[in-house]
ROKETI-366700 format. One record per residue: residue number from 1; residue in three letters; x, y, z of N, C-alpha, C in turn. Coordinates in steps of 0.001 Angstrom, whole numbers. Layout:
<zanus>
<pos->NUM, code->ALA, neast->X, nnorth->Y, nup->Z, caeast->X, canorth->Y, caup->Z, ceast->X, cnorth->Y, cup->Z>
...
</zanus>
This chain:
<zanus>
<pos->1, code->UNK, neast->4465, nnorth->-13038, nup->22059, caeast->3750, canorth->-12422, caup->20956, ceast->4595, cnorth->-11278, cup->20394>
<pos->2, code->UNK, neast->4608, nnorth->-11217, nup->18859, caeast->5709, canorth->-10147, caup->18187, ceast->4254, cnorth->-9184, cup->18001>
<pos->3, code->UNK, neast->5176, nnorth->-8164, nup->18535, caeast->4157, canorth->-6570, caup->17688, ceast->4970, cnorth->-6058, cup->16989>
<pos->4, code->UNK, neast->3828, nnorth->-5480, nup->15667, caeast->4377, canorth->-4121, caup->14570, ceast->3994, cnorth->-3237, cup->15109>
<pos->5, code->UNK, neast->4782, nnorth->-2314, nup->14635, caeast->3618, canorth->-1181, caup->14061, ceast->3680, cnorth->-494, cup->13047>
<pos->6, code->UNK, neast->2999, nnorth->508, nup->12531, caeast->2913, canorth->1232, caup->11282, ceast->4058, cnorth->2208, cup->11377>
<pos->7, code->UNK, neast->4384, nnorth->2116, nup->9758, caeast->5217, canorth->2933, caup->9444, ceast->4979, cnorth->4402, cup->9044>
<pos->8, code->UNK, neast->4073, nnorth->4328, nup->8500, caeast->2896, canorth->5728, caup->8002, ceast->1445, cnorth->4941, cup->7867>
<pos->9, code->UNK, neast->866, nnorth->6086, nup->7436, caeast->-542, canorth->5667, caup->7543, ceast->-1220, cnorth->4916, cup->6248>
<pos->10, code->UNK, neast->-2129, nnorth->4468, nup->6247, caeast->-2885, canorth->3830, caup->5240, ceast->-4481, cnorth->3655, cup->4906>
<pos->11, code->UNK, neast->-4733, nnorth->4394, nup->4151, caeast->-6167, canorth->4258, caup->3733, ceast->-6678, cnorth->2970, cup->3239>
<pos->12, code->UNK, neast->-7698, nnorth->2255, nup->3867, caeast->-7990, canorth->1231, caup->3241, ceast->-8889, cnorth->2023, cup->1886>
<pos->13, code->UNK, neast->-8688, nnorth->676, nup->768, caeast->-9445, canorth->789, caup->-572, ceast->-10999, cnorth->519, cup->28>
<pos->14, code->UNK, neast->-11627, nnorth->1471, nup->-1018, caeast->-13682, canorth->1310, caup->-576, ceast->-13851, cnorth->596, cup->-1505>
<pos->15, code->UNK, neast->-14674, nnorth->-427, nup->-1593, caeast->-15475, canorth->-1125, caup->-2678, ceast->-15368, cnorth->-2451, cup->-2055>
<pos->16, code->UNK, neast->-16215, nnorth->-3184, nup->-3210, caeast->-16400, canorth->-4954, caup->-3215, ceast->-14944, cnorth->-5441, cup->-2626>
<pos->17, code->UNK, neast->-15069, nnorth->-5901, nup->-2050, caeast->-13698, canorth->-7391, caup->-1536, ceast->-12963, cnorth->-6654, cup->-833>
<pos->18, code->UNK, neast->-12901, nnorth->-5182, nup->-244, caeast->-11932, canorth->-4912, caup->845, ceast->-12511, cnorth->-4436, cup->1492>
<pos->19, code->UNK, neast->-13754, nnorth->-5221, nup->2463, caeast->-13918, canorth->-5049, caup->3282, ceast->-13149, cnorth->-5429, cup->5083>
<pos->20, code->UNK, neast->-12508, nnorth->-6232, nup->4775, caeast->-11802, canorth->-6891, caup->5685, ceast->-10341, cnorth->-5844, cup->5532>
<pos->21, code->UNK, neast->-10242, nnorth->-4959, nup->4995, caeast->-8579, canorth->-4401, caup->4763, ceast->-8846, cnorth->-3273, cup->6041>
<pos->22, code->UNK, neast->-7360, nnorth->-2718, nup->6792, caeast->-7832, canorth->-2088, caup->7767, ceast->-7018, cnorth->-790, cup->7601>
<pos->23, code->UNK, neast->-7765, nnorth->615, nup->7939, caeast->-6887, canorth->1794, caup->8079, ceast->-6546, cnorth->1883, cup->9034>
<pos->24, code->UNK, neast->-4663, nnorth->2840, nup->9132, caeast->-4873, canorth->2930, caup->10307, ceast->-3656, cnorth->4346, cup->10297>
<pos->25, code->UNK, neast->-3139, nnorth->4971, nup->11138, caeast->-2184, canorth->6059, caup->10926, ceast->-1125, cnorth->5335, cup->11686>
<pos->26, code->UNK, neast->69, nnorth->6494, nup->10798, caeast->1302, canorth->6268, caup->11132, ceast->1346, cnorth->5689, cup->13213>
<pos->27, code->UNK, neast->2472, nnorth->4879, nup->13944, caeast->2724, canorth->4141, caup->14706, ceast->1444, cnorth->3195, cup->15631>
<pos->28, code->UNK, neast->425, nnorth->3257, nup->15002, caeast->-448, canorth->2080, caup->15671, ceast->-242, cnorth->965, cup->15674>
<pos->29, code->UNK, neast->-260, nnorth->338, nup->16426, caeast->491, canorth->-1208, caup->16872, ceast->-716, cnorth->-2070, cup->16541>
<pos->30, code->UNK, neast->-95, nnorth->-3511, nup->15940, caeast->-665, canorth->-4720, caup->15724, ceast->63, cnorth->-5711, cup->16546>
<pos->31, code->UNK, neast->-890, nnorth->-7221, nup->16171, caeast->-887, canorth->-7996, caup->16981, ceast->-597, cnorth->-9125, cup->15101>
<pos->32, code->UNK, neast->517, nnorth->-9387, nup->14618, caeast->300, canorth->-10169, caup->13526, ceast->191, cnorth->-11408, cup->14134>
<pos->33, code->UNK, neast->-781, nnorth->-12366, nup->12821, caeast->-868, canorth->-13704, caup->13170, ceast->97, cnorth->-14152, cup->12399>
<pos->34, code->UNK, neast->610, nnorth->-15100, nup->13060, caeast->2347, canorth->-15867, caup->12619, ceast->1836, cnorth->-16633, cup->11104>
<pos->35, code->UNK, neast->1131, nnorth->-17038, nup->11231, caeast->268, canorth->-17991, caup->9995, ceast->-426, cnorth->-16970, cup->8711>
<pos->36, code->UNK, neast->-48, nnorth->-15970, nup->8840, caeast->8, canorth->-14990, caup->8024, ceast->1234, cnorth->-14282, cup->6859>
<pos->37, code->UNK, neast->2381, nnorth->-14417, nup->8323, caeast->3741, canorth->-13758, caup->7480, ceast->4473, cnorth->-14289, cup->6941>
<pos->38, code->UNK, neast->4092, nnorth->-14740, nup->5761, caeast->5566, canorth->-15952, caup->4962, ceast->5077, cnorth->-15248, cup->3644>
<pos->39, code->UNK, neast->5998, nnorth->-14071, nup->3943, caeast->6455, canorth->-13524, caup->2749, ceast->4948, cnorth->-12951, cup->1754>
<pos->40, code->UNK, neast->4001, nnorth->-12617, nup->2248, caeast->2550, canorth->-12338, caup->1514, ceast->2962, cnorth->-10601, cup->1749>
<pos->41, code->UNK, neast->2274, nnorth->-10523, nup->770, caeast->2125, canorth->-8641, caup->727, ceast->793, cnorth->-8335, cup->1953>
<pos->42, code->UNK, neast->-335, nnorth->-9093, nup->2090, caeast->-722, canorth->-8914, caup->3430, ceast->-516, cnorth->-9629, cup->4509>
<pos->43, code->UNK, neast->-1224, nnorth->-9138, nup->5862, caeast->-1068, canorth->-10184, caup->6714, ceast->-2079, cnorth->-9698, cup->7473>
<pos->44, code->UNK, neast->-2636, nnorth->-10626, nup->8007, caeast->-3652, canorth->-10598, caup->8941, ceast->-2826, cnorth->-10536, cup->10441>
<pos->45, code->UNK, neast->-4048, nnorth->-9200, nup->10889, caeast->-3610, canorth->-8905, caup->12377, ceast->-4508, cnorth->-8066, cup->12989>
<pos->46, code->UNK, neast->-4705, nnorth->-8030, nup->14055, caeast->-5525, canorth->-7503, caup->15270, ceast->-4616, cnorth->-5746, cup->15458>
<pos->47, code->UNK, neast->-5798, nnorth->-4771, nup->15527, caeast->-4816, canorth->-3348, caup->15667, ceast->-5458, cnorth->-2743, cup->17437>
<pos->48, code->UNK, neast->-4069, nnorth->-3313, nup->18204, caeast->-4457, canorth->-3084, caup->19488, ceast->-5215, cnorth->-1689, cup->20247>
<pos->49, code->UNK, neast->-5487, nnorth->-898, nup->18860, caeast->-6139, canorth->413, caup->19699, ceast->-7734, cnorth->-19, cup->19340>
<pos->50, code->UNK, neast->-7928, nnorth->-813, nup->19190, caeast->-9392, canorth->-905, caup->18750, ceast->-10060, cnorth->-2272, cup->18816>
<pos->51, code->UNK, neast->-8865, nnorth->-3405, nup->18750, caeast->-9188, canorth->-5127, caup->18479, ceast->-9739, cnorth->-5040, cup->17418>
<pos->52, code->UNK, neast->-9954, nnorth->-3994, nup->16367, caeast->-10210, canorth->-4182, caup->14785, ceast->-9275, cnorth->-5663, cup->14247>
<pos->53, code->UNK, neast->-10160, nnorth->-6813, nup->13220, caeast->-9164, canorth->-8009, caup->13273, ceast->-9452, cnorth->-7766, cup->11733>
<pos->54, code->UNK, neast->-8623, nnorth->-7990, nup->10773, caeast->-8663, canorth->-7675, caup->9110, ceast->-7001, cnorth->-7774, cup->8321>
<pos->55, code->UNK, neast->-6811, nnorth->-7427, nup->7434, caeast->-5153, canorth->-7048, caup->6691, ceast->-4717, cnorth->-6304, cup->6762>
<pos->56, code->UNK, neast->-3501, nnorth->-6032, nup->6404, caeast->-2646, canorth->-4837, caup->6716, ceast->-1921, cnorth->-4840, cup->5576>
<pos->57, code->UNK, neast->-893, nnorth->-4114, nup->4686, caeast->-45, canorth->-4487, caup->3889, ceast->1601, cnorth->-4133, cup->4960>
<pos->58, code->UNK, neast->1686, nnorth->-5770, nup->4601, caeast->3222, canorth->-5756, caup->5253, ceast->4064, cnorth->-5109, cup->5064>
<pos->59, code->UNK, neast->4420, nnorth->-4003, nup->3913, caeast->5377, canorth->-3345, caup->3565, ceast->5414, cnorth->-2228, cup->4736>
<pos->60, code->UNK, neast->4345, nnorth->-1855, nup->5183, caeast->3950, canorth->-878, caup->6468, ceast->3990, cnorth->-1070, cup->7650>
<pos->61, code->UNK, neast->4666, nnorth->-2129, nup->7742, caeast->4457, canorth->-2884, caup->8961, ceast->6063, cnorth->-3209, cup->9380>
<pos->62, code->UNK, neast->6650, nnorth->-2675, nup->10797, caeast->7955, canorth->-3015, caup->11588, ceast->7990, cnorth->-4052, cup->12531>
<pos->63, code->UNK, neast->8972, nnorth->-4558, nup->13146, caeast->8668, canorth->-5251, caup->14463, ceast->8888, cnorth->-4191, cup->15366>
<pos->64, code->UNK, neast->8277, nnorth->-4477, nup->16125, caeast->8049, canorth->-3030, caup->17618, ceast->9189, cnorth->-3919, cup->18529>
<pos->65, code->UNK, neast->10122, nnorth->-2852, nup->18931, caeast->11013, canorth->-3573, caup->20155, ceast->10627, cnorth->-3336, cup->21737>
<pos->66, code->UNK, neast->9122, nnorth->-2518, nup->21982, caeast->8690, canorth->-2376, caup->22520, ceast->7425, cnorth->-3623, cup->23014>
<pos->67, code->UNK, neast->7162, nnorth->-3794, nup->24264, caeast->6345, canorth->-5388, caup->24417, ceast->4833, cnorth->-4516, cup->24434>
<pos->68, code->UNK, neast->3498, nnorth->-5319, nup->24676, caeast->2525, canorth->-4910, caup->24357, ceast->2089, cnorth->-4112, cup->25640>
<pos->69, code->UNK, neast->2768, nnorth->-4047, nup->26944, caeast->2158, canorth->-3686, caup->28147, ceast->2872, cnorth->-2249, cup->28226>
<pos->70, code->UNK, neast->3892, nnorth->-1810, nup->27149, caeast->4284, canorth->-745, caup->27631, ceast->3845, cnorth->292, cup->26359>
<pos->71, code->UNK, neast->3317, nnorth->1767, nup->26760, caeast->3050, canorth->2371, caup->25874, ceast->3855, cnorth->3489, cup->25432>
<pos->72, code->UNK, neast->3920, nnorth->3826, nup->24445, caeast->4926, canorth->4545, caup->23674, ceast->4865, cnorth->5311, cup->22116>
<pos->73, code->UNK, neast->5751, nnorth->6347, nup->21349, caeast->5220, canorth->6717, caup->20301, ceast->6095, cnorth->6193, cup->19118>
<pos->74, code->UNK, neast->5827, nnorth->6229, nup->18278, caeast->7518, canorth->5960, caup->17026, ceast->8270, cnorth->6776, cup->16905>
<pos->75, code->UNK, neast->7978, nnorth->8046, nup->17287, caeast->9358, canorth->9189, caup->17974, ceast->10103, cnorth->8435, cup->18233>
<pos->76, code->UNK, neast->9998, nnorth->8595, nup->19694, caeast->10620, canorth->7662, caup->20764, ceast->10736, cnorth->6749, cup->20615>
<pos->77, code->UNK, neast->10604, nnorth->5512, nup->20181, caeast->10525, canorth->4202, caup->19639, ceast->12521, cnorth->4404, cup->18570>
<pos->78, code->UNK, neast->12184, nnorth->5379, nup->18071, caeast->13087, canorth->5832, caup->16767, ceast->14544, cnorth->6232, cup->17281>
<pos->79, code->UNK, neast->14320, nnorth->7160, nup->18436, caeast->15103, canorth->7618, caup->19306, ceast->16094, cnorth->6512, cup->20054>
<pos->80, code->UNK, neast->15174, nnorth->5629, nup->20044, caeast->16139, canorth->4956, caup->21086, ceast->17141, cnorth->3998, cup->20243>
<pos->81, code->UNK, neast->16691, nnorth->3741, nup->19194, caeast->17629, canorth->2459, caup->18205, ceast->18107, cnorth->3643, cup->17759>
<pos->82, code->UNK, neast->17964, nnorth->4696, nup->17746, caeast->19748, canorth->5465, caup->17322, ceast->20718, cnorth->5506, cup->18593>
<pos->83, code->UNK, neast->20217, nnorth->5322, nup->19809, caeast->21336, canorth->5679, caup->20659, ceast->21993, cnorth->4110, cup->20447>
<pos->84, code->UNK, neast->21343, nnorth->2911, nup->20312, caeast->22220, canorth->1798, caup->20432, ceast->23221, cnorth->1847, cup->18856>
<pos->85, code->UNK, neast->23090, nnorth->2645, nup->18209, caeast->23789, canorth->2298, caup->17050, ceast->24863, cnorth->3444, cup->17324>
</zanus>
């Protein structure tokens, strides 16, 4: 299973038809569904601090090189792909 996470934060829009859209703040991790990401401005995914299941906009969204059992911040997350470069 690939995880994101957020790049910054995001307010979902209030009104008719986005109810399913999800907020969430900068480095909270998702769970995307593969049958989602072909190239759509959203994607449907599960946000592992909550199992909230709804959209996200992909532009906000990284692959985490971190796996789902280990916990961590995007500091640190950030920190470490500068030492490999």
């Amino acid at each position: 299973m690939e995880l994101y996470y957020a790049v910054s934060a995001f307010d979902a829009p209030q009104g008719e038809g986005s109810e399913n859209i999800l907020s969430f703040d900068e480095g909270d991790r998702f769970e995307i569904f593969d049958c989602h990401k072909n190239n759509s401005e959203w994607w449907g995914a599960r946000a592992l601090k909550n199992s909230c299941v709804g959209y996200v906009p992909s532009k906000y969204m990284k692959v985490s090189l971190i796996n789902s059992n280990d916990s961590y911040d995007v500091k640190s997350q950030t920190f470490l792909i500068l030492i490999f470069f």
